[in-house]
N, C-alpha and C positions, 0 to 999 in steps of 0.2 A: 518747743519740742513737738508739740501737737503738730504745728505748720511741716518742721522737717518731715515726719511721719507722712502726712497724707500728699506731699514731693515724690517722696519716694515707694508710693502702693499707686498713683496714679498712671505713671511710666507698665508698673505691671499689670495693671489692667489692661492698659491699652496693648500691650501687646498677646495678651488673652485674646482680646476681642479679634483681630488679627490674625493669630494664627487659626479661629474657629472661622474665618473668613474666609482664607487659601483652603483649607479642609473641605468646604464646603462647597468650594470652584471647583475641588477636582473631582469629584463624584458625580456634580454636575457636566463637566467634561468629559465622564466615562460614556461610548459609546455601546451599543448590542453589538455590534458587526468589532467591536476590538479582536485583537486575536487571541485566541482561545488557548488557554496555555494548555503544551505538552501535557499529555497522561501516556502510560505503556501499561503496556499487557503482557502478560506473560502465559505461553503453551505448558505443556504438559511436562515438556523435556525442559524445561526452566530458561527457555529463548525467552528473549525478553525485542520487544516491537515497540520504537517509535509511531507515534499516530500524528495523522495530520487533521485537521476539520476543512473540504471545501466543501461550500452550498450549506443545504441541510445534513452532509455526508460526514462521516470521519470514519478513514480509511487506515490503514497498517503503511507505514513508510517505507519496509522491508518485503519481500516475498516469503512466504510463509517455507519452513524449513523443518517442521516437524517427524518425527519419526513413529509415531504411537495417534493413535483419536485419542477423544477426549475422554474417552470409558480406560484409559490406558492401554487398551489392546494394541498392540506391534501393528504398523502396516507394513507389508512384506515388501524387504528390499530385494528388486531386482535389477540383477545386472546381465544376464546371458540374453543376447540377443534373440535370439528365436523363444526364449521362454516370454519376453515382452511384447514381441509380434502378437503370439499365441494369446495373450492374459484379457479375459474379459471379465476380471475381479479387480482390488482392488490392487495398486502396485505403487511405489515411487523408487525413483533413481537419484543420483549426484551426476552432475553433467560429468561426461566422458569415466562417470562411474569413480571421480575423483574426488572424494567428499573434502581432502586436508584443504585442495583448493579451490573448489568452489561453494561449498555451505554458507561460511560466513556471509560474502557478497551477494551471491545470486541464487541464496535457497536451494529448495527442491527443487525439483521433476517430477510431477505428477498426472498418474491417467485417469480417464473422466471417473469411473467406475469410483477410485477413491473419492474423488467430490461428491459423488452421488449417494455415497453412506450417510452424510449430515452430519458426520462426526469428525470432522477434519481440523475444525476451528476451535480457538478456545472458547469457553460459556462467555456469550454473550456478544460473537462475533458468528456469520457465517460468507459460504462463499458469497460473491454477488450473486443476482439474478443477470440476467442478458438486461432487463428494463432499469435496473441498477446503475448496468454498465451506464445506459445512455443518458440516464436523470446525471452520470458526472458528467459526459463527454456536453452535453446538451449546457449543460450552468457553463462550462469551459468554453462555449463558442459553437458547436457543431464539431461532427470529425472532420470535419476537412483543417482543421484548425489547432485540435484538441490534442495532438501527436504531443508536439513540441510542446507547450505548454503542461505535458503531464511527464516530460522527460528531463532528465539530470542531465546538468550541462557539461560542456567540456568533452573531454575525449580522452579521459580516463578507464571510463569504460565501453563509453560507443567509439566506436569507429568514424572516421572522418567522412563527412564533415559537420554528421551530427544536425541535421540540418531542422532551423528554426527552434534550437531547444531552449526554454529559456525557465524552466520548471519555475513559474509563476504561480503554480499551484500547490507548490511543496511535494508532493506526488512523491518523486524521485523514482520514475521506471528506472530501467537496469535492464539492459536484454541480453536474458538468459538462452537465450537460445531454445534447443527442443530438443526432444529424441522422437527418431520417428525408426521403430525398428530394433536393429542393431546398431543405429545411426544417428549421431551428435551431432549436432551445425546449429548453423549462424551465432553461436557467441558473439556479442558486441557490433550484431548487425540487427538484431528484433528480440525484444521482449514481448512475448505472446503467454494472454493469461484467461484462464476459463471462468465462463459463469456456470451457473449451475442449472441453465435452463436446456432441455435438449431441443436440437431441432429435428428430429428422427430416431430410428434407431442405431442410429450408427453415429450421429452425428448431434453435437452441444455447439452453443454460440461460444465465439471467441474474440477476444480485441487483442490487436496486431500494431504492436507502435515500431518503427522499421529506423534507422540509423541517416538514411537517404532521406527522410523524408518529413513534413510537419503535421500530417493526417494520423488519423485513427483507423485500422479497419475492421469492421465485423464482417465476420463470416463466420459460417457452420462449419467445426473442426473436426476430424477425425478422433474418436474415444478414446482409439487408444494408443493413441502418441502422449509422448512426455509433456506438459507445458506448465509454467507459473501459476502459482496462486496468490493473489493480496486478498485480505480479508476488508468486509466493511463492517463495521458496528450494527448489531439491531437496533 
């Protein structure tokens, strides 16, 4: 009886020791660079943001679509064309002033003025800086490069031929287009989105991801035209 007994506890050992052995391969197989599982965030108006981590960065997957800062104060929606030419406070729109159709996908429309409150983002996110912009574009390749690789594929929402997108950095631009004026365009030809650094007074840095094309571009934007915002993590 003795001998059947220690038959039958030696089998369970050995497979103790074994599985402490696969347990212990795979934690040694865990790498620092694995990918960094999904967290979201949630605004004020209870939108809730996919996040993405590239580099040392993690960014909002969405464009930011909020209606209030974070103190809950309203930011004022406008829609009459001349009262937006005119606004050198803070303002945001829905492209072509249509919010049923385009909130969900492509966010607001916002002018620089609302960026330049500090209160736009949820706690703990704010807009980029312009050096933000380029610390992503820069880990991505440079701009000449950094378009496509930060844009959503296919031609669901850009326009053809969408060229070089192969959103290898999760990113998922969207080109929302702009309001410049009384005046809506390029839907689904550029997603152009603001930092919060100005470069004058009239004018903040901006990157320009274009439907035609695999670049990135910066330039100094006009304040107060409509344009995207993504949040980056502090």
């Amino acid at each position: 009886m003795k001998k059947k007994t220690q038959l039958l506890i030696f089998p369970l050992i050995l497979m103790g020791m074994l599985l402490m052995l696969t347990n212990s391969c795979e934690k040694d197989d865990k790498k620092d660079d694995d990918p960094v599982p999904d967290i979201t965030v949630t605004d004020i108006d209870g939108n809730v943001y996919h996040t993405v981590t590239i580099g040392t960065q993690v960014w909002m997957l969405e464009n930011l679509k909020v209606t209030k800062f974070n103190d809950g104060t309203a930011i004022p929606l406008v829609t009459d064309g001349t009262a937006w030419t005119n606004l050198v406070t803070a303002g945001f729109c829905w492209y072509d002033n249509n919010e049923a159709t385009y909130k969900n996908t492509y966010g607001a429309l916002y002018n620089w003025y609302t960026v330049n409150t500090g209160k736009l983002s949820p706690a703990g996110w704010h807009v980029p800086t312009d050096a933000e912009w380029t610390t992503l574009t820069s880990y991505l390749g440079g701009l000449s490069v950094a378009g496509g690789k930060l844009k959503e594929t296919g031609t669901t929402h850009w326009q053809s031929p969408n060229t070089g997108a192969t959103n290898e950095s999760g990113f998922t631009a969207l080109p929302a287009g702009y309001r410049y004026m009384s005046t809506f365009t390029t839907l689904g030809e550029n997603g152009i989105f603001w930092s919060s650094t100005e470069d004058s007074n009239d004018y903040s840095w901006v990157r320009n991801i274009g439907y035609d094309r695999s670049d990135v571009e910066r330039y100094p934007g006009f304040k107060r035209v409509g344009w995207s915002v993504r949040c980056v993590k502090d």
